[in-house]
C-alpha positions, -999 to 999 in steps of 0.1 A, spaced: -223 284 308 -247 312 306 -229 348 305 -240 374 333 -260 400 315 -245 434 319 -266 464 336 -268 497 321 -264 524 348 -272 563 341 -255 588 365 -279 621 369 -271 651 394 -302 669 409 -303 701 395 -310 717 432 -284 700 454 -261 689 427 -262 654 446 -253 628 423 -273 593 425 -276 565 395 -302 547 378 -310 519 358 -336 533 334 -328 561 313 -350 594 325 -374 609 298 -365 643 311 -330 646 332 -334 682 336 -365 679 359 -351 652 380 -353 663 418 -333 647 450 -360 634 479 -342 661 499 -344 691 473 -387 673 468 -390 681 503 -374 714 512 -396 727 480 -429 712 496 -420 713 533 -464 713 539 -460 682 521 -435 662 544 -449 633 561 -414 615 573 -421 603 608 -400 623 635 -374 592 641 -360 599 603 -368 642 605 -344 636 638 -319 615 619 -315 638 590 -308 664 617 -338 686 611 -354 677 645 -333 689 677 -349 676 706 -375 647 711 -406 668 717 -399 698 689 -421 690 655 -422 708 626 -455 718 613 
C-alpha cells in the first residue's frame, strides 16, 4: 500500500492588510508578498474586475455606479 505523500504548506501575512493566506511553494521574498485586495487598492487605474464581483466586494453601491 502506497503512503499519501505529505504537502508542505507555508502560512504568509500581507504586509498591507495583515490578511493571512497559505501556500504550497516557499516565496523567494515573503516581505514583498501583496493580498489581491492590498494589489488593487495600490493600482486602483489598474482594476479590471467586472462590476458583478466590484459589487460583491461591496465597492459598487448601486447597479449603474462604476468606478473609473
Amino acid at each position: 500500500m502506497r503512503r499519501k505523500r505529505e504537502r508542505v504548506t507555508y502560512e504568509y501575512e500581507c504586509s498591507l492588510t495583515a490578511e493571512k493566506y497559505v501556500r504550497t511553494e516557499k516565496a523567494q521574498h515573503p516581505k514583498e508578498l501583496l493580498s489581491v485586495k492590498a494589489w488593487y487598492e495600490m493600482n486602483p487605474d489598474k482594476d479590471d474586475r467586472p462590476a458583478v464581483v466590484k459589487k460583491k466586494l461591496g465597492l459598487l453601491k448601486d447597479d449603474k455606479e462604476t468606478i473609473q
